[in-house]
Every structure is written in structure tokens, then in C-alpha cells.
N, CA, C and O atoms as a GROMACS GRO file, in nm:
protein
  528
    1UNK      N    1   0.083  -0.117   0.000
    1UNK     CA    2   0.000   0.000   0.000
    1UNK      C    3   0.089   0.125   0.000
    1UNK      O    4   0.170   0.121   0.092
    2UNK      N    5   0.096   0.227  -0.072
    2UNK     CA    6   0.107   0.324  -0.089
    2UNK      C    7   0.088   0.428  -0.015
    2UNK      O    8  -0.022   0.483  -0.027
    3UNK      N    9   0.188   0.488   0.084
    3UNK     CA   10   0.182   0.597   0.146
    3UNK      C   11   0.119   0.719   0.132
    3UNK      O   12   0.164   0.803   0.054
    4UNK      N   13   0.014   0.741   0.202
    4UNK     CA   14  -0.002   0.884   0.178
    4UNK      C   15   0.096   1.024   0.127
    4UNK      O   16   0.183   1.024   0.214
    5UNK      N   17   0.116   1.103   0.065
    5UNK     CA   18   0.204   1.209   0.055
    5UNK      C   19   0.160   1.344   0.098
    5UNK      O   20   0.087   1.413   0.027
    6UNK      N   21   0.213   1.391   0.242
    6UNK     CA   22   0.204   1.490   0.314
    6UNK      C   23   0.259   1.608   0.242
    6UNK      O   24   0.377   1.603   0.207
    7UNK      N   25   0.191   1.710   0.217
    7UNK     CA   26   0.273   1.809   0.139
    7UNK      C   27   0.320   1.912   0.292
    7UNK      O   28   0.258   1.919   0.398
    8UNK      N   29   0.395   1.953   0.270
    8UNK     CA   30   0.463   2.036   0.349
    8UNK      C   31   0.511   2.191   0.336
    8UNK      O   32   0.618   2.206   0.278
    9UNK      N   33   0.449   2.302   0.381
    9UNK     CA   34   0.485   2.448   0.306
    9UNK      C   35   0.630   2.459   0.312
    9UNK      O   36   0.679   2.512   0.412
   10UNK      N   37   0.673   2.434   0.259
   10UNK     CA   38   0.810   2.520   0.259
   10UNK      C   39   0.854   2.674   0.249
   10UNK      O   40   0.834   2.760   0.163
   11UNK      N   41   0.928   2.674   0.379
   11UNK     CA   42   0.959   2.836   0.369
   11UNK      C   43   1.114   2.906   0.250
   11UNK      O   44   1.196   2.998   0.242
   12UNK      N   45   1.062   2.762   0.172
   12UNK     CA   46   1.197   2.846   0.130
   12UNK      C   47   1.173   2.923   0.021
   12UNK      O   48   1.095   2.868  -0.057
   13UNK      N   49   1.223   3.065  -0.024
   13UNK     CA   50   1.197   3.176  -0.088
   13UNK      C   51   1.014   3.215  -0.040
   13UNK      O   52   0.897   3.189  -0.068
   14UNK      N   53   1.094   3.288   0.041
   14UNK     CA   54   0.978   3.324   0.088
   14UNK      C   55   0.936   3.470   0.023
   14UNK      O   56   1.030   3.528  -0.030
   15UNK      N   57   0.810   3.535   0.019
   15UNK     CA   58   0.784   3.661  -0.048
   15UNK      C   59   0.875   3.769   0.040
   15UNK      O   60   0.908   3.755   0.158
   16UNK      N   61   0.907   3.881  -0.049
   16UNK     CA   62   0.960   3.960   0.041
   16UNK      C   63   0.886   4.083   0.107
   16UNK      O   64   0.929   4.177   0.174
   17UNK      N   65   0.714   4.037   0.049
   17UNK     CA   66   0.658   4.106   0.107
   17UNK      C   67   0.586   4.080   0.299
   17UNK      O   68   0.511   4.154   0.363
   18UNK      N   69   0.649   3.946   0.340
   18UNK     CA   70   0.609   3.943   0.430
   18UNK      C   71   0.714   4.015   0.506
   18UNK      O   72   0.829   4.022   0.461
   19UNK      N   73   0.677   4.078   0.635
   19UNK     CA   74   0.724   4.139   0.725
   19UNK      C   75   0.806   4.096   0.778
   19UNK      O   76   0.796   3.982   0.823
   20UNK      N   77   0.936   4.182   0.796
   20UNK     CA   78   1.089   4.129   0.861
   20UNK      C   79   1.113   4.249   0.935
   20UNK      O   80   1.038   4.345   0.948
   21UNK      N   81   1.227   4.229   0.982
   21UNK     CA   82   1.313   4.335   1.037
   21UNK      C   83   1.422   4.365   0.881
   21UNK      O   84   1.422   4.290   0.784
   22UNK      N   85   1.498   4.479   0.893
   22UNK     CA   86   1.614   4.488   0.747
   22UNK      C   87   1.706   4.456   0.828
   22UNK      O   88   1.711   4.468   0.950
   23UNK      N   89   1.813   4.396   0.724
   23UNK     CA   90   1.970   4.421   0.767
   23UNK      C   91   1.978   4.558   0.895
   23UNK      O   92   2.008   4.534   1.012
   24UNK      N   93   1.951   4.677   0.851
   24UNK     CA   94   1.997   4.768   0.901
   24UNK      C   95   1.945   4.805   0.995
   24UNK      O   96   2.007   4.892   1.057
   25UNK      N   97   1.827   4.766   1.045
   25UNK     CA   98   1.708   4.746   1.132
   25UNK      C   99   1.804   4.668   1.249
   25UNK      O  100   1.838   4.726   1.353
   26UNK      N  101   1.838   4.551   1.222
   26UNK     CA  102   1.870   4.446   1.316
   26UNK      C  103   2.049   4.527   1.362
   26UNK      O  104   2.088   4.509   1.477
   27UNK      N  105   2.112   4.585   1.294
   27UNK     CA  106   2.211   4.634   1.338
   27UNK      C  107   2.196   4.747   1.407
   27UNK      O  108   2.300   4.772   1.467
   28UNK      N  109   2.098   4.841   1.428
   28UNK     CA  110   2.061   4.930   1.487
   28UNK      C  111   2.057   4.854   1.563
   28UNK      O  112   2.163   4.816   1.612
   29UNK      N  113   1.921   4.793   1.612
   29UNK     CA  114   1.892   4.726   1.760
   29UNK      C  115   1.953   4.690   1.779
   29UNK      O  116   1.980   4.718   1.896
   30UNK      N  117   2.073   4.573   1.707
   30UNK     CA  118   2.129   4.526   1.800
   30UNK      C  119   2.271   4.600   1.930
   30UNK      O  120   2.328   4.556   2.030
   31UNK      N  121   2.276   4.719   1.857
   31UNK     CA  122   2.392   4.769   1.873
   31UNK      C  123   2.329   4.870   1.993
   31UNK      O  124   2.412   4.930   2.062
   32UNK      N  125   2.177   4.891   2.021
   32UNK     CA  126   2.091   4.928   2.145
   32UNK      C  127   2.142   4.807   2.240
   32UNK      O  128   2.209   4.832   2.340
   33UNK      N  129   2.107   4.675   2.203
   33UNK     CA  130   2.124   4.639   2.366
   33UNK      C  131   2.205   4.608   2.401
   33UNK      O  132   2.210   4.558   2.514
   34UNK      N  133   2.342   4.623   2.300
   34UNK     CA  134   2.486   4.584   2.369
   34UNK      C  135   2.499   4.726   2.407
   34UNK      O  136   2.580   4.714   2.499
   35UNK      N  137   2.476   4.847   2.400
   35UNK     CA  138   2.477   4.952   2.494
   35UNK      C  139   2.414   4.964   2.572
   35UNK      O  140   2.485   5.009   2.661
   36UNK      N  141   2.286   4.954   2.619
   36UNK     CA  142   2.212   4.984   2.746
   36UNK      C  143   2.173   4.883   2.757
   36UNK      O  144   2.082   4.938   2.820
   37UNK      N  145   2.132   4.720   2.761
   37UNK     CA  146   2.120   4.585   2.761
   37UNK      C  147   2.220   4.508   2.839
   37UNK      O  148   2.186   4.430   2.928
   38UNK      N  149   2.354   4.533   2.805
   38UNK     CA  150   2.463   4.429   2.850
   38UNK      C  151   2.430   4.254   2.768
   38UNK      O  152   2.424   4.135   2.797
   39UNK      N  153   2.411   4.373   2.621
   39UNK     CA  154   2.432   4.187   2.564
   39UNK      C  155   2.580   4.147   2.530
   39UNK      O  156   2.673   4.222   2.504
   40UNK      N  157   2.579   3.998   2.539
   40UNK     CA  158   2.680   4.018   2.575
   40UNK      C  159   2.696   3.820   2.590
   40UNK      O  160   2.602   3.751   2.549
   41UNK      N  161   2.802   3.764   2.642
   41UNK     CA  162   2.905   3.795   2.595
   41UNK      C  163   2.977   3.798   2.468
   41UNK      O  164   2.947   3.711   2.386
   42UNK      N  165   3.095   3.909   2.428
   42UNK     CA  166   3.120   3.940   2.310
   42UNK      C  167   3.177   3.794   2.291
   42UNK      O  168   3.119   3.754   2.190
   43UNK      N  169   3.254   3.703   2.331
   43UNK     CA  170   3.317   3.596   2.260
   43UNK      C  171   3.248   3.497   2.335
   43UNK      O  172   3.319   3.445   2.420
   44UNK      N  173   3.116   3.449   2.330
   44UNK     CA  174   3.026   3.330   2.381
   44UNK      C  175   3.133   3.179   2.413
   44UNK      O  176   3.229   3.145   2.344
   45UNK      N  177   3.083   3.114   2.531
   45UNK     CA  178   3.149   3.004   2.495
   45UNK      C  179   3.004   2.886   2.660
   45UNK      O  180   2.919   2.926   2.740
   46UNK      N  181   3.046   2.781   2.633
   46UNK     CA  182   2.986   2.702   2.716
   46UNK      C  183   3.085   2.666   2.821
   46UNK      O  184   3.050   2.586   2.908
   47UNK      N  185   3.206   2.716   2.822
   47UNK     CA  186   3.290   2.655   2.922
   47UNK      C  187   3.270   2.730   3.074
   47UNK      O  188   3.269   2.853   3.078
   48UNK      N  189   3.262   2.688   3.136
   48UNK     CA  190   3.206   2.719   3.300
   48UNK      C  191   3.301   2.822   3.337
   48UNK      O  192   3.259   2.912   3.410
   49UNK      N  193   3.392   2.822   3.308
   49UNK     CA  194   3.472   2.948   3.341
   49UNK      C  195   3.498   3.049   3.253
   49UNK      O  196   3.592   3.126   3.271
   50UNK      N  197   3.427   3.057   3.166
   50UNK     CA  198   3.494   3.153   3.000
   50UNK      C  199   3.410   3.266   3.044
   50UNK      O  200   3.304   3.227   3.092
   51UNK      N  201   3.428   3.414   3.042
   51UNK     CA  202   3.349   3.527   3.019
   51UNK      C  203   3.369   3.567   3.215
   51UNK      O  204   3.320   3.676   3.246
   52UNK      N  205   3.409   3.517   3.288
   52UNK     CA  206   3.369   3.557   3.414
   52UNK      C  207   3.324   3.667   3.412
   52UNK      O  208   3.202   3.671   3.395
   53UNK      N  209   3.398   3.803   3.429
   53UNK     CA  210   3.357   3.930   3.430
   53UNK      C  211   3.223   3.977   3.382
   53UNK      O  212   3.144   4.059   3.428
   54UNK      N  213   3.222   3.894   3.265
   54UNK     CA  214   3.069   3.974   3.256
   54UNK      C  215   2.939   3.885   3.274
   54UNK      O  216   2.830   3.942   3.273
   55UNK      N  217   2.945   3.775   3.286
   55UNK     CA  218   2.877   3.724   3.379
   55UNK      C  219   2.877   3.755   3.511
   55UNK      O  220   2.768   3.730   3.563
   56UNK      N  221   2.953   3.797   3.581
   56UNK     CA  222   2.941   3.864   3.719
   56UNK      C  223   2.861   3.960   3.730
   56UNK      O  224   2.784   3.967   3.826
   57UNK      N  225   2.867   4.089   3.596
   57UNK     CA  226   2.864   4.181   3.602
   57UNK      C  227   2.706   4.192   3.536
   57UNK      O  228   2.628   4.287   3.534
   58UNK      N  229   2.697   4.087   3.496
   58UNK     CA  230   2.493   4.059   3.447
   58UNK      C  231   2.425   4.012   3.564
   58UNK      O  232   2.310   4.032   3.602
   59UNK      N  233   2.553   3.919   3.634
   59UNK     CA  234   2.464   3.886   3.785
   59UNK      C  235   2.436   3.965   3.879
   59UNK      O  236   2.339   3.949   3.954
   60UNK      N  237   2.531   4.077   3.887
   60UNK     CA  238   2.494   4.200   3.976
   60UNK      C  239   2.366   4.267   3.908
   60UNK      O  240   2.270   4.269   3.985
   61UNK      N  241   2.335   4.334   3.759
   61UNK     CA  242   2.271   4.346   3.727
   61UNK      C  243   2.122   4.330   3.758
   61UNK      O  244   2.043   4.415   3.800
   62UNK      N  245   2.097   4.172   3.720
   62UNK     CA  246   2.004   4.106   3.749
   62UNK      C  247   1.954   4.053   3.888
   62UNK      O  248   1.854   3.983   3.904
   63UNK      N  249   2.045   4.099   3.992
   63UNK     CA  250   2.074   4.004   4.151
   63UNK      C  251   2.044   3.915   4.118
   63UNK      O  252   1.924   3.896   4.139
   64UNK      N  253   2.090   3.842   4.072
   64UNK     CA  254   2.128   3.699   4.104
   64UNK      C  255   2.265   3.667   4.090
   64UNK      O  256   2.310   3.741   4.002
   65UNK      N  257   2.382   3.567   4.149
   65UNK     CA  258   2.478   3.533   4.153
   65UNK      C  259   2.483   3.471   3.989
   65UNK      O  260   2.387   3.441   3.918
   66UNK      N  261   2.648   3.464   3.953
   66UNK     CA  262   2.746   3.441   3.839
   66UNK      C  263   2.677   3.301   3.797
   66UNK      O  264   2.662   3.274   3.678
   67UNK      N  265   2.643   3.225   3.884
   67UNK     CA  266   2.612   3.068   3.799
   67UNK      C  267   2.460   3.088   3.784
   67UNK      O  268   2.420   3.028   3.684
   68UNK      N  269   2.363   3.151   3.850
   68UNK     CA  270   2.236   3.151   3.802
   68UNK      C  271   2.253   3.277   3.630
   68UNK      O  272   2.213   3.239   3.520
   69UNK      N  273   2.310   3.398   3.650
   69UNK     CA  274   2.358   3.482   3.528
   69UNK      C  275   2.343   3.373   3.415
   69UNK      O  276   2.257   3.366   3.327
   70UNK      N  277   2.477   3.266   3.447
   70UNK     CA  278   2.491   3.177   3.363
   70UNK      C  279   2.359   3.111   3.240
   70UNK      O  280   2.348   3.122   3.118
   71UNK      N  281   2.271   3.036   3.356
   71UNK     CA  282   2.195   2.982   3.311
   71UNK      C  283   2.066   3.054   3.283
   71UNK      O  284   1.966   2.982   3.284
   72UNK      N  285   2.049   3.175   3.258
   72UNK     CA  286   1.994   3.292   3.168
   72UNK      C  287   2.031   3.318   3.033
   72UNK      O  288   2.067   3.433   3.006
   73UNK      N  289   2.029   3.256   2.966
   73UNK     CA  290   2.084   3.249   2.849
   73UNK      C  291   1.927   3.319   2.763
   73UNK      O  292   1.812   3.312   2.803
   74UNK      N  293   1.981   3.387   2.633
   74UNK     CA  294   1.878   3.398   2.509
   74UNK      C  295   1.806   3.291   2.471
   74UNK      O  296   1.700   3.331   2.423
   75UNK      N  297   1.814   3.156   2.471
   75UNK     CA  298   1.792   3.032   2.445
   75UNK      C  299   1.688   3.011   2.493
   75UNK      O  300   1.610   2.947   2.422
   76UNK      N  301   1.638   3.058   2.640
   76UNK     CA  302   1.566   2.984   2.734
   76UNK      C  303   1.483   3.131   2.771
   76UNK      O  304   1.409   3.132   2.869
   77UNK      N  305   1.498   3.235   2.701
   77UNK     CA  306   1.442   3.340   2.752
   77UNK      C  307   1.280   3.391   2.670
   77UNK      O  308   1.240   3.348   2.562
   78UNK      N  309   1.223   3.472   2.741
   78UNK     CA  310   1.087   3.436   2.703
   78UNK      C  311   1.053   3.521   2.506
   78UNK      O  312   0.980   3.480   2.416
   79UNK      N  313   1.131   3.626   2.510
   79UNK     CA  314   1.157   3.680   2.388
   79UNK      C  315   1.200   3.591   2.233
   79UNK      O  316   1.167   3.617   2.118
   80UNK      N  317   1.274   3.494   2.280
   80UNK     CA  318   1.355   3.418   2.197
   80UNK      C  319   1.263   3.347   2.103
   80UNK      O  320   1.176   3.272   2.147
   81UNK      N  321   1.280   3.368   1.972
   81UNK     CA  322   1.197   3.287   1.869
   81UNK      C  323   1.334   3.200   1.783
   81UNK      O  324   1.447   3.241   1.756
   82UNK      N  325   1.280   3.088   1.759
   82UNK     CA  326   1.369   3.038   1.658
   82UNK      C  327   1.273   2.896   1.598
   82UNK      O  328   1.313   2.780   1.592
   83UNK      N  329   1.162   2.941   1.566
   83UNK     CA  330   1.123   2.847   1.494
   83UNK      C  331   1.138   2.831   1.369
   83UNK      O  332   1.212   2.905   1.305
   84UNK      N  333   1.076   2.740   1.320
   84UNK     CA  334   1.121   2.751   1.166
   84UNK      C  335   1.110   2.868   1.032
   84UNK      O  336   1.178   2.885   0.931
   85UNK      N  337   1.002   2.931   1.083
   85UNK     CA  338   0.922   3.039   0.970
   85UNK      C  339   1.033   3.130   1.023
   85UNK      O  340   1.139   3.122   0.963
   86UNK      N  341   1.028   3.192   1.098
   86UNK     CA  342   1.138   3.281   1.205
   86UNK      C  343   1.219   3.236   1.132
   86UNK      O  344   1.195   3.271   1.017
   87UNK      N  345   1.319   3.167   1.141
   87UNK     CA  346   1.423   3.110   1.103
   87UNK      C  347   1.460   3.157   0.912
   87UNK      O  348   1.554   3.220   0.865
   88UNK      N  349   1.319   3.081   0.829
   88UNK     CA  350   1.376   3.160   0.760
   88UNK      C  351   1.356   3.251   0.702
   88UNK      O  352   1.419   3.275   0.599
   89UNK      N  353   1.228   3.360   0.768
   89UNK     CA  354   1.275   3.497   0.725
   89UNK      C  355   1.446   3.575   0.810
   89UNK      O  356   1.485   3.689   0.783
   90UNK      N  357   1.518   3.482   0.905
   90UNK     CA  358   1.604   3.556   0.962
   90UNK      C  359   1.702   3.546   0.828
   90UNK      O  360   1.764   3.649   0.804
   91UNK      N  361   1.725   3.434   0.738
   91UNK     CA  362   1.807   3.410   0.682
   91UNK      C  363   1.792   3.508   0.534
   91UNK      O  364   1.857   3.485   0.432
   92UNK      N  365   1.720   3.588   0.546
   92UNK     CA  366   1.747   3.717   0.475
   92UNK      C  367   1.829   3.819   0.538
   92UNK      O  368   1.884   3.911   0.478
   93UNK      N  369   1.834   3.796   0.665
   93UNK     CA  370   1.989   3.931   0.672
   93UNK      C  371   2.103   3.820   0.690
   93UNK      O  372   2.094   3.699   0.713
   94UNK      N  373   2.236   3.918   0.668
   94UNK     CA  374   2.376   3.829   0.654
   94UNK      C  375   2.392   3.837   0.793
   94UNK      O  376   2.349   3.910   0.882
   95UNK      N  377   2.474   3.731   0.785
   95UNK     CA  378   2.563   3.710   0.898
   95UNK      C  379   2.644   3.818   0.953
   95UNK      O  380   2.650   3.915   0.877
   96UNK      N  381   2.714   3.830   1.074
   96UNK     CA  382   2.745   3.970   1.138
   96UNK      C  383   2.849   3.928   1.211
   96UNK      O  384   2.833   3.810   1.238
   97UNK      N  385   2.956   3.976   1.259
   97UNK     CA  386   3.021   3.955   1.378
   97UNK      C  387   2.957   3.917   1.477
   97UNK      O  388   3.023   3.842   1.549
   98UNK      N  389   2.824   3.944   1.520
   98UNK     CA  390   2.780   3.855   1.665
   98UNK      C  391   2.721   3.719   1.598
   98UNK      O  392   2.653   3.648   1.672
   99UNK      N  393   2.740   3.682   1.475
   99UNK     CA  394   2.671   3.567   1.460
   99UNK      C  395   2.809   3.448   1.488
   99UNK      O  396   2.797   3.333   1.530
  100UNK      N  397   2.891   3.495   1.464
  100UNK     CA  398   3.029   3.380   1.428
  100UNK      C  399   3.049   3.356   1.602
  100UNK      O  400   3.076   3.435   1.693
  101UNK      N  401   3.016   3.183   1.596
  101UNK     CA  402   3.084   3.144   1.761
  101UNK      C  403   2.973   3.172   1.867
  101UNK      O  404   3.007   3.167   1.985
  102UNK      N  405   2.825   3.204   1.832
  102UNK     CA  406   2.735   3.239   1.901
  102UNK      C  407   2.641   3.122   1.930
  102UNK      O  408   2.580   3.129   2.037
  103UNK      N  409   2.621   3.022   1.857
  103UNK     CA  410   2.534   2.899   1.887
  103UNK      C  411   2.439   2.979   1.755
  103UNK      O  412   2.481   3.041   1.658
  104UNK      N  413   2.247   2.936   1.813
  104UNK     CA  414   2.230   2.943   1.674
  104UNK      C  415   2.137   3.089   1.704
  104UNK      O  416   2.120   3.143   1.813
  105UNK      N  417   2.078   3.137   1.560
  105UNK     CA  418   2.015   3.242   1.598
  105UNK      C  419   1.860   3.234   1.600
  105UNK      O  420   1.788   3.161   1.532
  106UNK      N  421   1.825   3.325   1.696
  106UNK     CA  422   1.668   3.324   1.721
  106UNK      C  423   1.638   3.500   1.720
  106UNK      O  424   1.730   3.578   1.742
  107UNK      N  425   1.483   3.554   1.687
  107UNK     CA  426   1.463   3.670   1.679
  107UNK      C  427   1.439   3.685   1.816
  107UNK      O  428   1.373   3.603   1.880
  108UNK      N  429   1.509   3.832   1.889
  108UNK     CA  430   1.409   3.900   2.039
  108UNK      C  431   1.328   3.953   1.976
  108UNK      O  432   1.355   4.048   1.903
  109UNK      N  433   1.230   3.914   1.988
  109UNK     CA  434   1.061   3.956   2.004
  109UNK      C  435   1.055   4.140   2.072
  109UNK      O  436   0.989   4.235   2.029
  110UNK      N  437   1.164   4.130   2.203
  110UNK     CA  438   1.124   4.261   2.260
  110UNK      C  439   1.225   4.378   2.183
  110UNK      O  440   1.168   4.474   2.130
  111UNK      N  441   1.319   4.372   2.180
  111UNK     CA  442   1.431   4.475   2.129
  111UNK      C  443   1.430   4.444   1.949
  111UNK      O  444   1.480   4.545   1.898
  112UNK      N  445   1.391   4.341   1.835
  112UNK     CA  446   1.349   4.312   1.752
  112UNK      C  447   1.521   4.337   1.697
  112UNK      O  448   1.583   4.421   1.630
  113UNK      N  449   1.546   4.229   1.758
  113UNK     CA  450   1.704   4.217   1.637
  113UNK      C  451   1.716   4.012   1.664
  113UNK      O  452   1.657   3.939   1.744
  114UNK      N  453   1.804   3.985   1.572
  114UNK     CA  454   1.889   3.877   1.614
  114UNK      C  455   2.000   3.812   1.723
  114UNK      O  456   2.122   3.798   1.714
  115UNK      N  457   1.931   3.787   1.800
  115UNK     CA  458   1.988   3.713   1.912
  115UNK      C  459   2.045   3.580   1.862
  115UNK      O  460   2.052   3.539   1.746
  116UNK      N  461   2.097   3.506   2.006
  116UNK     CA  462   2.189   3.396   1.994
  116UNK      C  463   2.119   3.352   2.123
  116UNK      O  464   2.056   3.420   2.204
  117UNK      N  465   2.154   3.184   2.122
  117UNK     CA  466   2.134   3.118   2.207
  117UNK      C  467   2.255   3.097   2.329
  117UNK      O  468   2.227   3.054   2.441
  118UNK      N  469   2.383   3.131   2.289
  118UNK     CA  470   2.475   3.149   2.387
  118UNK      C  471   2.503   3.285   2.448
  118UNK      O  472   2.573   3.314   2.544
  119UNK      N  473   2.431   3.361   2.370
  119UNK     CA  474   2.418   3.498   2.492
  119UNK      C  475   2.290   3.537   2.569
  119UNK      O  476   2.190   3.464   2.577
  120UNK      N  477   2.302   3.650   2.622
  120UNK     CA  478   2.197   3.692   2.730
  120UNK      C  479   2.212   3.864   2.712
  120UNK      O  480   2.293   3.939   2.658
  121UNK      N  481   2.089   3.878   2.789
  121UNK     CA  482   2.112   4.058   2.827
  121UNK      C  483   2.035   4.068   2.952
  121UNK      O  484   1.973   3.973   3.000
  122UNK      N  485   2.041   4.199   3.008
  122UNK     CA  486   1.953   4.256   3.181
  122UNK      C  487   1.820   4.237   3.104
  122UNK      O  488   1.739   4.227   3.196
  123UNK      N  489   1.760   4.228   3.003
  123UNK     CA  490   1.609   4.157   2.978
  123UNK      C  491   1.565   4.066   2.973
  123UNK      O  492   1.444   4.060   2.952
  124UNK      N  493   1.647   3.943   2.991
  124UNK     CA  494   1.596   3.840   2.997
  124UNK      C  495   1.442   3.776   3.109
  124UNK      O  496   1.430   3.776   3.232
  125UNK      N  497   1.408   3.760   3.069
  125UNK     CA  498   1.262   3.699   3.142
  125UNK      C  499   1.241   3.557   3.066
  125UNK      O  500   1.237   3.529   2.946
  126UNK      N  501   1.222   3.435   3.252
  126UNK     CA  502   1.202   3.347   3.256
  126UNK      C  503   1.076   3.291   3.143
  126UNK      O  504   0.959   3.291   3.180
  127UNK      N  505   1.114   3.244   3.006
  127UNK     CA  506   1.006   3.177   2.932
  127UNK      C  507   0.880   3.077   3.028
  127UNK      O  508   0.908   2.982   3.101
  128UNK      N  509   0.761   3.125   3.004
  128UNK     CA  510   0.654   3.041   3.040
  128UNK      C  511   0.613   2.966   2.977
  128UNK      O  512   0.591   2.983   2.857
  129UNK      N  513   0.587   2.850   3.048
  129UNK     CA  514   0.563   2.688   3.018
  129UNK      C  515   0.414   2.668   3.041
  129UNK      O  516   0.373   2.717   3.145
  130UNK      N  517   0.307   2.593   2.950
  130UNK     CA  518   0.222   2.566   2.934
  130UNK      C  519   0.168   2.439   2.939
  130UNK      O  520   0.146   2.376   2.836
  131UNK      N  521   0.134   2.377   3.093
  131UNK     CA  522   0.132   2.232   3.130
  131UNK      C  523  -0.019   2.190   3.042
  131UNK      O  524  -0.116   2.266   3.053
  132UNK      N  525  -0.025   2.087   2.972
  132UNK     CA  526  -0.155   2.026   2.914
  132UNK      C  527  -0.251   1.990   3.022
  132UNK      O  528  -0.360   1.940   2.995
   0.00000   0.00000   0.00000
């Protein structure tokens, strides 16, 4: 028997009339919350000791101590989009210096630029979970 065939939308080439942020859009903002934000860190890494300083300096921020800072990441924050449609209208702007060495990218919803999953900023807010 013969499988059904699921068609599937594909986002790829998408119109360019649907709504994005521009290149120049996302470099504006982004260049807002590494000034008044503390996004950050400039050279991301997962190693438990890499970035101290400014993880300290997001934990003072935020009061909370350097290892909770830590686990505030863009990834897990309530702004963070990276689904697929997201995904690929992001892949209409180029790549940037904060993209290289960052993990992967997701849109902030609140400041409306391209984020990373290995950084953070003083906006982060705990994503809410929706028990069935």
C-alpha cells in the first residue's frame, strides 16, 4: 500500500513582502542592547569558566549570583523565537560579527534584532511553560 504524501509548506523563498526586520534594522537594535542591555558575551562560549567578568557583572545586574547569570541564556528566555518560519525569514539578513561562535540564531521579540542562544542581556525573562 502506498503511502499517503504529506505536502509540506516550505519556507523556502519566501515573499519579500512578508514582514521582517532589514539588515539595518537588526544592526541598529542590536547595537541598542549591547549599549544599554549588556548583551553580551562578546566571545560566547559554554565553558564554565569563560566570560567571568561579565557574567558577574549581568549577575549583579540582574541580583542573582554568576552561575544563576549563567543559566539565563537567550535560548531559554521568554523573547527568543527560533522556529522555523522565524528562522527563515532571519536568513534574509547576513551574517554579522555577533553571529560567528554564538550557537544558533533566534529573533528577540522585545528589542526586535537577532539574538543567539549562547548569549543573554539585563532583559531576559524566565520563558513560560504551558502544562496540558
Amino acid at each position: 500500500m502506498e503511502m499517503p504524501k504529506i505536502m509540506m509548506a516550505g519556507f523556502t523563498g519566501l515573499p519579500e513582502s512578508m514582514p521582517f526586520i532589514t539588515a539595518a534594522e537588526n544592526k541598529k537594535n542590536t547595537q541598542v542592547v549591547i549599549d544599554d542591555w549588556m548583551l553580551g558575551p562578546e566571545n560566547p562560549s559554554n565553558e564554565p569558566t569563560a566570560n567571568k567578568v561579565y557574567w558577574i557583572a549581568l549577575g549583579k545586574a540582574m541580583q542573582v549570583d554568576e552561575k544563576e547569570a549563567r543559566r539565563r541564556r537567550c535560548s531559554n528566555c521568554e523573547y527568543f523565537f527560533n522556529d522555523t518560519l522565524t528562522q527563515a525569514k532571519m536568513d534574509r539578513i547576513p551574517w554579522n560579527q555577533w553571529d560567528d561562535g554564538a550557537g544558533y540564531r533566534g529573533l528577540c521579540k522585545k528589542f526586535d534584532f537577532i539574538c543567539h542562544d549562547m548569549r543573554s542581556c539585563q532583559a531576559w525573562e524566565e520563558r513560560d511553560f504551558e502544562m496540558d
